[in-house]
BAKE-364140 format. One line per field, with one value per residue (C-alpha): x, y, z; residue in one letter. Coordinates in nm, 4 decimals. Layout:
u: X_... $
v: Y_... $
w: Z_... $
residu: A_... $
//
This chain:
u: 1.1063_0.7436_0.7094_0.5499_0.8373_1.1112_0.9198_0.9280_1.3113_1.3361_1.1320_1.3753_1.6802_1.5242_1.4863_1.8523_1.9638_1.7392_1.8077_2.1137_2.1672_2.0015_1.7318_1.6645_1.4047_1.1737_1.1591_1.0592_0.7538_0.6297_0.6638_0.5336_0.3211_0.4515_0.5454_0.9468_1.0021_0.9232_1.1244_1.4341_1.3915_1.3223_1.6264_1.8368_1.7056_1.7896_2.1533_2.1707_2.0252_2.2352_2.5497_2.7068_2.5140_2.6673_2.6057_2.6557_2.4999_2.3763_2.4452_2.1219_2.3302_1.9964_2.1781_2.1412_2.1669_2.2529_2.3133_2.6131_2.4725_2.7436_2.6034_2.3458_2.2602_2.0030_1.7886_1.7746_1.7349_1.3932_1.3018_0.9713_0.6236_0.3412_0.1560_0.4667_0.4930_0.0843_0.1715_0.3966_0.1319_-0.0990_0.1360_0.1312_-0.1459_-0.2391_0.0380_-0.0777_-0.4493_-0.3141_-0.1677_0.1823_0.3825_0.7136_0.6493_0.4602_0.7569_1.0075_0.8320_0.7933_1.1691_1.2406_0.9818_1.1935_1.5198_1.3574_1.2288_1.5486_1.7507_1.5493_1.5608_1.3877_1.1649_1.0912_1.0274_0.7624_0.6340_0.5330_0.4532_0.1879_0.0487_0.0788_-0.1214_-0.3838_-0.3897_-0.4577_-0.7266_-0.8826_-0.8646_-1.0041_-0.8183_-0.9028_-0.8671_-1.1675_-1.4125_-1.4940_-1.4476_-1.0955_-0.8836_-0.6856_-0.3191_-0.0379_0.1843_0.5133_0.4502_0.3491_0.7084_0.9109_0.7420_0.8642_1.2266_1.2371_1.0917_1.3282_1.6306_1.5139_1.5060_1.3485_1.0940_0.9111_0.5361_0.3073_-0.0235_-0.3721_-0.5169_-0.9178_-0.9941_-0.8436_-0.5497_-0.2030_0.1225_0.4723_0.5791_0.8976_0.8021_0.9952_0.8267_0.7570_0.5103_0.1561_-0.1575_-0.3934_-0.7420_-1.0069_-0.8225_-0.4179_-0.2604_0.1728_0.2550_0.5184_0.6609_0.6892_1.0629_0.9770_0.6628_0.5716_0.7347_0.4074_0.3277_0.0442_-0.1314_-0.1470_-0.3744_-0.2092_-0.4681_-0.4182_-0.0107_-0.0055_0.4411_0.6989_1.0440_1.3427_1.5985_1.8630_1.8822_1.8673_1.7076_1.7128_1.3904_1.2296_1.2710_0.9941_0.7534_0.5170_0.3519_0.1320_-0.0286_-0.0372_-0.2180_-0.4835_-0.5507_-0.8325_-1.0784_-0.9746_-0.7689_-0.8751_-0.7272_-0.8384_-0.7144_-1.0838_-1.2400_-1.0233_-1.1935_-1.3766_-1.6484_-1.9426_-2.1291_-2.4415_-2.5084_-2.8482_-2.8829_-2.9627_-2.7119_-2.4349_-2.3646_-2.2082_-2.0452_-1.8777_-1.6948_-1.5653_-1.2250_-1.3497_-1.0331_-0.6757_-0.7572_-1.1321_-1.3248_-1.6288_-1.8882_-2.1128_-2.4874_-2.7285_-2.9930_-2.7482_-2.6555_-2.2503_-2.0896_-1.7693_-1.5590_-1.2511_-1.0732_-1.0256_-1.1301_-1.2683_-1.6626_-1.7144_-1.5281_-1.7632_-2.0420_-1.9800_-1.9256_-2.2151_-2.4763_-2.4539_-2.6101_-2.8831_-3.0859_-2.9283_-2.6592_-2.6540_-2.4442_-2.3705_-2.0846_-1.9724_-2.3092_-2.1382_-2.1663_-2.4733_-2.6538_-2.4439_-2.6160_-2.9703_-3.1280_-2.9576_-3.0687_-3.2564_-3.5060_-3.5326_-3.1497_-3.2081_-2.8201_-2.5959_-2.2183 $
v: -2.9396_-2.8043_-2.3851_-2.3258_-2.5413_-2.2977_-1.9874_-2.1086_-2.0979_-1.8098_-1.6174_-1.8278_-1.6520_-1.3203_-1.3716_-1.5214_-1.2048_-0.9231_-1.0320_-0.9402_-1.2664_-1.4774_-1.7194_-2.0166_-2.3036_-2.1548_-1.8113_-2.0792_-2.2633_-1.8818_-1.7772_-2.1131_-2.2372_-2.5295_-2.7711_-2.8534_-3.1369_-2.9489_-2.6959_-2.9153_-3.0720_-2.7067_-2.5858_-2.9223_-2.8545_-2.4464_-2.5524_-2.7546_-2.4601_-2.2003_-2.3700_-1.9918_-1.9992_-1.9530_-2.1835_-2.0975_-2.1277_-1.8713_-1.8332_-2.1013_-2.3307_-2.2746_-2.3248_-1.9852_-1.9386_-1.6433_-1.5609_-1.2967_-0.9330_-0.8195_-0.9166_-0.6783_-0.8630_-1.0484_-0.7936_-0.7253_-1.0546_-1.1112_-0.7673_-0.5949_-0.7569_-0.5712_-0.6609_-0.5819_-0.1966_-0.1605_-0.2498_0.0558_0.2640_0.1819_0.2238_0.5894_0.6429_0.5682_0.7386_1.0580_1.0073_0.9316_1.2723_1.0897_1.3178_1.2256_0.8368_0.8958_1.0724_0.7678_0.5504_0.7073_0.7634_0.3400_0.3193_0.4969_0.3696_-0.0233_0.1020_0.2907_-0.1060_-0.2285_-0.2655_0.0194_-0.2285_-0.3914_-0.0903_0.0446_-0.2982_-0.3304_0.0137_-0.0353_-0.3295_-0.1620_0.1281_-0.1443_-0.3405_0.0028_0.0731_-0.3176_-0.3172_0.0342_0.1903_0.5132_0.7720_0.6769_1.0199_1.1647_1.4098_1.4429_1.7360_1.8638_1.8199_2.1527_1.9942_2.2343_2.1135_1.7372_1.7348_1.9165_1.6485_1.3438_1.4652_1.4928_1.1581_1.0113_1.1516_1.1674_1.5176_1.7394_1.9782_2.2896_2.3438_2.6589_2.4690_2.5966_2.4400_2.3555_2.6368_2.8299_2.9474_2.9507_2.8179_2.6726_2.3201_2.1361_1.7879_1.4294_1.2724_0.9635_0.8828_0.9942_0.8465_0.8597_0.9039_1.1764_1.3716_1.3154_1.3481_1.3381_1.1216_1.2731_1.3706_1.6623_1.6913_1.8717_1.7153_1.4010_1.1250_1.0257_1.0186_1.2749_1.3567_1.6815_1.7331_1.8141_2.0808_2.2304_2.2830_2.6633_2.6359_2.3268_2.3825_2.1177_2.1988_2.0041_1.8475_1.4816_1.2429_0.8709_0.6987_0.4571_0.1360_-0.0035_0.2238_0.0540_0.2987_0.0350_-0.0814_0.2664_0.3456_0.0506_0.2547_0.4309_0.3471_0.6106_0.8621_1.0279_0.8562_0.9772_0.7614_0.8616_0.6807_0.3920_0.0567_-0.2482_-0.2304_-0.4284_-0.4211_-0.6492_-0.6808_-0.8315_-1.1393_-0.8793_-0.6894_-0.9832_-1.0920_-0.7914_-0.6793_-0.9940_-0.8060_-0.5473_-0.5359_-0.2928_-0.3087_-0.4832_-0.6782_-0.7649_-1.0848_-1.2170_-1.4502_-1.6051_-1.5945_-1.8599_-1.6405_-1.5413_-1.1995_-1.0890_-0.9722_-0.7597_-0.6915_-0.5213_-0.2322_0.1591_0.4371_0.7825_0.7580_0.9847_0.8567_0.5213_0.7171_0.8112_0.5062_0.3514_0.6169_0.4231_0.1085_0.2285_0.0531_-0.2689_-0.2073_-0.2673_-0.1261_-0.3108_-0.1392_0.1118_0.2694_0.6390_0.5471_0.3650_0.6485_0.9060_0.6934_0.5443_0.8759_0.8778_0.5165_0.5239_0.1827_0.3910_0.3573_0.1644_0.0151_-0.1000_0.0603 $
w: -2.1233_-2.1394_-2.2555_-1.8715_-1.6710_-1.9315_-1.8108_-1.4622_-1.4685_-1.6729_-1.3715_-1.1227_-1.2642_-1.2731_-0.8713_-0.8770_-1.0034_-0.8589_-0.4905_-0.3485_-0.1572_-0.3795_-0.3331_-0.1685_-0.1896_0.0774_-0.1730_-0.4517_-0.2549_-0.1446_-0.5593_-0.7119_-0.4340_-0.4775_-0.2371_-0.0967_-0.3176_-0.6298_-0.5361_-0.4810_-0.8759_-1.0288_-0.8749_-0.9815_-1.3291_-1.2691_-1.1877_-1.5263_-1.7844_-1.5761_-1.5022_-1.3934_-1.0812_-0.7282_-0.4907_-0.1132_0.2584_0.4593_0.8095_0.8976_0.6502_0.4340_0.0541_-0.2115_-0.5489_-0.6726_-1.0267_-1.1295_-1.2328_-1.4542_-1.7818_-1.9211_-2.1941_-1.9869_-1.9701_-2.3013_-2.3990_-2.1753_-2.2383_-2.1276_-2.1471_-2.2350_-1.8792_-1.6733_-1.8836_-1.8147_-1.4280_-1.4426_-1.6266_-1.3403_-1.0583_-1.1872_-1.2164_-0.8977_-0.7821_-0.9514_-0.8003_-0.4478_-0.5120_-0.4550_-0.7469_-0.6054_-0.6183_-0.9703_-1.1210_-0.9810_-1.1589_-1.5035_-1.4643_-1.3847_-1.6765_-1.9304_-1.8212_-1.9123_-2.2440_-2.2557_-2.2447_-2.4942_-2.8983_-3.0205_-3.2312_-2.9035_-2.7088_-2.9507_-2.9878_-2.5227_-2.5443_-2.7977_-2.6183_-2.3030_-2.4122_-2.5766_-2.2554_-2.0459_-2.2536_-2.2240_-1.8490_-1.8343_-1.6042_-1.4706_-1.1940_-0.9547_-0.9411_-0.6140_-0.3687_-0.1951_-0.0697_-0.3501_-0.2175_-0.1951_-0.4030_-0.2688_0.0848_-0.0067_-0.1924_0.1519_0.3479_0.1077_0.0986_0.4654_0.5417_0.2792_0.4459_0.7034_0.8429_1.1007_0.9812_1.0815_0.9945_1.0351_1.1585_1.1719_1.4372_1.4636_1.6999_1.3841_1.5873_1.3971_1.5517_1.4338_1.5287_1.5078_1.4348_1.3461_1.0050_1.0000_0.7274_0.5680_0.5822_0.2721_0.2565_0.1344_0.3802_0.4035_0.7443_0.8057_1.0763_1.3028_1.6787_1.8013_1.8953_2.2197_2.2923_2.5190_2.2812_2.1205_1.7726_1.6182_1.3276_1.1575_0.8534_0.5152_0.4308_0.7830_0.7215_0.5831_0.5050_0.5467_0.6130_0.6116_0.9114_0.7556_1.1060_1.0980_1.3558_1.4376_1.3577_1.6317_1.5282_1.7478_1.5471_1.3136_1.0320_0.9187_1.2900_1.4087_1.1077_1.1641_1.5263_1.2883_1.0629_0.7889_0.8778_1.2026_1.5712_1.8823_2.2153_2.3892_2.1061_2.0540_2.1331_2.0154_1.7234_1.6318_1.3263_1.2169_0.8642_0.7896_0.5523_0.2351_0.3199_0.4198_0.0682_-0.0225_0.3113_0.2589_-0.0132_0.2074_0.4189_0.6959_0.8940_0.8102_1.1538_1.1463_1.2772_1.0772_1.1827_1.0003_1.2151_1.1728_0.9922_0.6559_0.8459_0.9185_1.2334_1.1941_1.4956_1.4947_1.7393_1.5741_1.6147_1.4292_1.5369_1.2341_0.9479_1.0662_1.0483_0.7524_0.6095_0.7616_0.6096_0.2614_0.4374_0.5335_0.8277_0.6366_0.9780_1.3187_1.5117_1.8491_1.9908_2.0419_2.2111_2.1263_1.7129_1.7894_1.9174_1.6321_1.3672_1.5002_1.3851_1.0304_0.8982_0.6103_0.4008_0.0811_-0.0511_-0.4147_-0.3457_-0.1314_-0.0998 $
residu: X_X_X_X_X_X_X_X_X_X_X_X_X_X_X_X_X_X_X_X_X_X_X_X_X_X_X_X_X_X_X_X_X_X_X_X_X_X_X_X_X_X_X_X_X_X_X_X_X_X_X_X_X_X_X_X_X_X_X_X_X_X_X_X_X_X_X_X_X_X_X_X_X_X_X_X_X_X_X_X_X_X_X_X_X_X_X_X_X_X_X_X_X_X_X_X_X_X_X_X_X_X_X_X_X_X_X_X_X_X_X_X_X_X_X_X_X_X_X_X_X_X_X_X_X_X_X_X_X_X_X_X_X_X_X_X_X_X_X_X_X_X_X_X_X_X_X_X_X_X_X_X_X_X_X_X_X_X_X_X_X_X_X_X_X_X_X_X_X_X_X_X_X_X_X_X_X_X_X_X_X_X_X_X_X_X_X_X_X_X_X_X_X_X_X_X_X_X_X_X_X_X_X_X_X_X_X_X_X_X_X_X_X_X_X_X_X_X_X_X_X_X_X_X_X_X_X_X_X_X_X_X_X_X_X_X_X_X_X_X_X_X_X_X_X_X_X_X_X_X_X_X_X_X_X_X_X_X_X_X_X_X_X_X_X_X_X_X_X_X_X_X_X_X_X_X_X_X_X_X_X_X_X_X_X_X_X_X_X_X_X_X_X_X_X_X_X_X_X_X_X_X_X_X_X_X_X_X_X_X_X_X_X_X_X_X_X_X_X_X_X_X_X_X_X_X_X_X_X_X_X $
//
């Protein structure tokens, strides 16, 4: 058996036993990219190196394998690699600059529990490659202007969505008036500015944003709610082209970019749910459906008149007077 075929079943079993139900050949072709065949003989050979594994059918008679968890040794025996411990490192980092300290202090904790598993030859060992790795890739918190998060009210709002549980917030509105709501968390968006996604529980049923740096206290209730399970954080979210959502503004969006400018919009992932077309003369159309005119605006300053905007005629005419030919760079 070839070193990258043993490594291939070595990462099998580590699926085998990290899934509660085990895996099947479909999980295999989505891993290995390989194609159905291939995934039949890896799993014939996986069933002769690992002659403990259980066999079974699922309720679409699709056959699992699933490998028993009570022997720790396995762990220890594959240990940590040095990539997998620098995938941590960067996970909190980002974490930390996404000013996500709940989700950053999770994963140091997972972090030390793996080194904790390990030989302490071994440990020191992927830690020092880690660190060297780090340091190779050059990984570090991106400069550049962002809201500096209240970490007390960032960390009421993640133990109430994790529960979850209904919370009360003293808001300051943007007429600068001050007033209490009793909302329903349901996530947070993050951006340069950070907004919690939640209903008002005596409201009209639809969901709202409320701006982090707006939120003067947090409170928990210690009343618990049912979450919608129609509710989608991640298509609600893509409602907006950053952060901001406003129903008026909502609507289809049309951007030119010219043939000097094409190359590297091509780079760019404007919206989760964009259309591109190539034009005849080297330029690139973008289409897509958001909203938040001035988050767009924004963005679209740093092109220059290297832009068009074709729709919608309100950020066409918010822009026209703004573009500029004397930027040295492109975004």
């Amino acid at each position: 058996m070839s070193y990258a075929k043993a490594a291939d079943l070595l990462r099998v079993a580590e699926m085998a036993l990290s899934r509660y139900d085990g895996i099947s050949l479909s999980d295999l072709i989505e891993e290995f990219g390989c194609d159905h065949r291939t995934a039949q003989r890896m799993m014939r050979s996986f069933e002769t190196v690992f002659p403990q594994v259980v066999i079974r059918e699922d309720e679409d008679r699709r056959r699992r394998w699933q490998m028993p968890r009570h022997d720790s040794r396995w762990l220890q025996a594959q240990g940590i690699r040095d990539s997998e411990l620098a995938a941590l490192d960067m996970a909190v980092k980002r974490a930390e600059r996404d000013a996500a300290p709940d989700e950053a202090q999770r994963l140091k904790v997972l972090r030390d529990r793996l080194l904790a598993a390990m030989p302490s030859s071994q440990a020191r060992r992927a830690e020092t490659d880690a660190e060297a790795l780090l340091e190779a890739q050059g990984f570090a918190s991106r400069p550049g202007p962002r809201v500096a998060p209240d970490l007390r009210i960032l960390g009421v709002l993640t133990e109430a969505l994790r529960a979850p549980w209904t919370v009360t917030l003293t808001y300051l509105s943007a007429d600068g008036s001050m007033s209490d709501r009793l909302l329903e968390p349901y996530g947070l968006l993050l951006g340069i500015r950070r907004y919690l996604v939640a209903r008002p529980v005596d409201g009209d049923g639809k969901m709202r944003r409320f701006r982090l740096d707006r939120i003067r206290d947090a409170k928990i209730t210690g009343q618990s709610f049912s979450r919608d399970p129609g509710f989608d954080l991640q298509r609600f979210s893509s409602q907006a082209f950053g952060s901001y959502h406003s129903e008026a503004e909502y609507g289809p969006v049309e951007w030119r970019f010219s043939p000097l400018a094409a190359p590297v919009a091509r780079q760019f992932e404007f919206h989760p749910e964009q259309e591109v077309t190539e034009e005849e003369d080297g330029a690139l159309t973008v289409r897509f459906s958001a909203s938040g005119h001035m988050e767009m605006a924004w963005h679209l300053y740093q092109w220059g008149d290297q832009v068009d905007v074709i729709g919608p005629p309100a950020l066409r005419a918010m822009i026209d007077a703004h573009r500029r030919s004397d930027f040295p760079a492109l975004p």
